[in-house]
ROBAGU-437884 format. One record per residue (C-alpha): residue in three letters; chain; x, y, z. Coordinates in steps of 0.02 Angstrom, whole numbers, plus 32768, in hexadecimal, padded with zeros to 4 digits. Each point is the difference from the previous one (the first is absolute). Layout:
! residues N
residu / chaine / px / py / pz
ALA / A / X / Y / Z
...
END
This chain:
! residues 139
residu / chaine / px / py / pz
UNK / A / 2B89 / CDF3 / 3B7B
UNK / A / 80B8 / 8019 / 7FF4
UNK / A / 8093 / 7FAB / 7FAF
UNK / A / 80BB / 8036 / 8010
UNK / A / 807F / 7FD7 / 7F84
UNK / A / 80C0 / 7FF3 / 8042
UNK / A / 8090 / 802E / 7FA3
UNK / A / 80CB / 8011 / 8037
UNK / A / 807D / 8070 / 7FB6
UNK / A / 80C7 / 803E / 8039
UNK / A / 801B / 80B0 / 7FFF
UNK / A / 8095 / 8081 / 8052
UNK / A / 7FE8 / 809B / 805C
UNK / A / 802B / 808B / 806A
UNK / A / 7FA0 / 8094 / 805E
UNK / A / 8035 / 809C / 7FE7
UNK / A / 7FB3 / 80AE / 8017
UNK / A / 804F / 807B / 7F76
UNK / A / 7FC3 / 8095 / 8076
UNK / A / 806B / 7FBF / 8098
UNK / A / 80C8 / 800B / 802C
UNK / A / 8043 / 7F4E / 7FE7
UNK / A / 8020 / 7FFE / 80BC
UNK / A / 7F39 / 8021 / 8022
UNK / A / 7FDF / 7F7C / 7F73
UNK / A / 808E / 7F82 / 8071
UNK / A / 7FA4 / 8019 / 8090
UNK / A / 7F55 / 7FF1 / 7FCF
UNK / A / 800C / 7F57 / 7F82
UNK / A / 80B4 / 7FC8 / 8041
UNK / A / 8056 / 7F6F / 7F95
UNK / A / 7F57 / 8015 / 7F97
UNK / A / 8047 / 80AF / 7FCA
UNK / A / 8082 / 7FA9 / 7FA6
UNK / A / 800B / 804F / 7F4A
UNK / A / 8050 / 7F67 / 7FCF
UNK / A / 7F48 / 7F97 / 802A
UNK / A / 7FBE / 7F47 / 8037
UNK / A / 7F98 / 7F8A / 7FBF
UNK / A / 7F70 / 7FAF / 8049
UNK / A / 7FA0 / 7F5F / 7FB7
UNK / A / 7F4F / 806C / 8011
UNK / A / 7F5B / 7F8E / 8006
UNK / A / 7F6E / 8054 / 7FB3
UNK / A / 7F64 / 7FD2 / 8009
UNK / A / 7F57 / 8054 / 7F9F
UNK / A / 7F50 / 7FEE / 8042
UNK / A / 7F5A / 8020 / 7FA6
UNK / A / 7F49 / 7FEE / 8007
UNK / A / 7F74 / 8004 / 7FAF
UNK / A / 7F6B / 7F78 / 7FAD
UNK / A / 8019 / 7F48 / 7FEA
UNK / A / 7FEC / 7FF2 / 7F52
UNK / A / 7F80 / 7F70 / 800C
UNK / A / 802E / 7FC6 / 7F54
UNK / A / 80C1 / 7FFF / 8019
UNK / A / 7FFC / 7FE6 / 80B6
UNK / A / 8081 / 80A9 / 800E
UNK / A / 7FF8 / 8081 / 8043
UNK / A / 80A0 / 802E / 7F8C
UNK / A / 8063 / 7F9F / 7F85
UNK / A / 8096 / 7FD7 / 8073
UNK / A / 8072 / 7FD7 / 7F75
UNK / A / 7FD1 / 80B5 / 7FB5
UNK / A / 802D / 8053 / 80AD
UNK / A / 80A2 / 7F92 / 7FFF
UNK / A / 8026 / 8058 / 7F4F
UNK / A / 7FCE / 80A2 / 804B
UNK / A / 8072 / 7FF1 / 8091
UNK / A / 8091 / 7FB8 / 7F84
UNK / A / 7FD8 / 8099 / 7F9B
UNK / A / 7FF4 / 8081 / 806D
UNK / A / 806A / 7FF3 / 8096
UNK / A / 8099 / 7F4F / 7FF0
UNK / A / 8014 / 805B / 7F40
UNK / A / 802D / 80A6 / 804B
UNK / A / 8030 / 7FCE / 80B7
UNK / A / 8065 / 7F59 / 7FFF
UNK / A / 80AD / 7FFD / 8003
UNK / A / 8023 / 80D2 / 7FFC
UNK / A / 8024 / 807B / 8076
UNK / A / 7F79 / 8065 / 8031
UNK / A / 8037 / 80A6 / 8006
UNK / A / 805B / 7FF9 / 7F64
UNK / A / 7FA5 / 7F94 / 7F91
UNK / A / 7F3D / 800D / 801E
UNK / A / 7FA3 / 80B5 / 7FC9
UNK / A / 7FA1 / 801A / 80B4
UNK / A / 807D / 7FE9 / 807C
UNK / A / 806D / 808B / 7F89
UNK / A / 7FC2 / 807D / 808F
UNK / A / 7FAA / 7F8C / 808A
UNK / A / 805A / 7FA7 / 806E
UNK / A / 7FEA / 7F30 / 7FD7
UNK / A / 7FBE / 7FD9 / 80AB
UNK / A / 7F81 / 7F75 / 8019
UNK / A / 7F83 / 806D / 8011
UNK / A / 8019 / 806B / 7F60
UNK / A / 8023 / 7F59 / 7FA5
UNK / A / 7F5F / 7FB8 / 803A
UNK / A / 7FB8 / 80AD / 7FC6
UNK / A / 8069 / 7FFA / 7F55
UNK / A / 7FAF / 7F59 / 7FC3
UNK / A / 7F47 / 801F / 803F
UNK / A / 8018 / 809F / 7F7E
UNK / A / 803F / 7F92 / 7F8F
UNK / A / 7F8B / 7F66 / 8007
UNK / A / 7F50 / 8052 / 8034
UNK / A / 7FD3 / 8052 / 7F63
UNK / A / 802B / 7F63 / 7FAF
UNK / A / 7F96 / 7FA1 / 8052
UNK / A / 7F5B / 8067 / 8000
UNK / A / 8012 / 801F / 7F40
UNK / A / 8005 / 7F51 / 7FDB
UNK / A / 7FA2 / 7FA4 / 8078
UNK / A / 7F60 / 800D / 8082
UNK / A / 8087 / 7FEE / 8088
UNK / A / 8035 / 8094 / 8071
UNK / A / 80A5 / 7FFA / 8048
UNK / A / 8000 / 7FEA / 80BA
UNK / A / 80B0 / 7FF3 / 804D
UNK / A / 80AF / 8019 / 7FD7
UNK / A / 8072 / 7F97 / 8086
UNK / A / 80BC / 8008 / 7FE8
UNK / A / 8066 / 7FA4 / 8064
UNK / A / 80BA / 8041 / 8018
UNK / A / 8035 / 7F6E / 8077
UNK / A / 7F8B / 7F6A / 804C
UNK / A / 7FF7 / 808E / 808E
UNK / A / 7FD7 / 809B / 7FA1
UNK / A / 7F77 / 8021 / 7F8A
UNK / A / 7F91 / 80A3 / 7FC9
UNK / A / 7F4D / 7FF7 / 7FD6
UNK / A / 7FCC / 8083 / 7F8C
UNK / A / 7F37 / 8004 / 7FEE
UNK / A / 7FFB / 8094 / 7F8A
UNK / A / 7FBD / 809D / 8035
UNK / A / 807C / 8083 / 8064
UNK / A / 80B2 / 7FE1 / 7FC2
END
């Protein structure tokens, strides 16, 4: 059994390779190279397993994975730019991958200490046409 729990937050951005020329940088990301950033209105959504708890019915307290979420990622990740504001993209580029990577690192330790749940997914969605699935794993 699975359940996913959704959650939206507004960030800025920009790529930018430190190791490459800012024309190289230009013509790899193009206006997404822009130190200056954009913002996206990101849709995340978090999937785990496990159990029904056949007392609860649950297979995890939703509103204690909507606290998590709160918590972990909108605290840090609503409202700033990425680069400049939030510890892991300091050094990694804020793509959707690597932000779908960011909060599974943030979220899945959480969720195994406190629960019999298992994290299962990490979708972010960048636009209604883009979104990265992060399953743990290879990063």
């Amino acid at each position: 059994m699975q359940i996913t729990r959704r959650a939206t937050f507004s960030a800025s951005h920009y790529y930018w390779n430190p190791a490459w020329s800012p024309e190289r940088n230009a013509a790899v990301f193009g206006k997404c190279a822009n130190r200056a950033g954009h913002g996206h209105n990101y849709t995340l959504e978090v999937t785990v397993t496990g159990p029904v708890d056949p007392v609860t019915g649950f297979i995890v307290d939703l509103k204690w994975l909507k606290d998590l979420i709160e918590r972990q990622i909108l605290d840090v990740y609503d409202h700033r730019h990425l680069n400049l504001e939030v510890p892991e993209f300091a050094e990694t580029i804020p793509t959707t991958e690597n932000i779908a990577i960011a909060i599974w690192n943030r979220l899945a330790p959480a969720i195994a200490s406190a629960s019999t749940a298992r994290l299962t997914t990490i979708r972010v969605y960048e636009s209604p046409e883009i979104f990265a699935e992060f399953a743990g794993g290879q990063s």
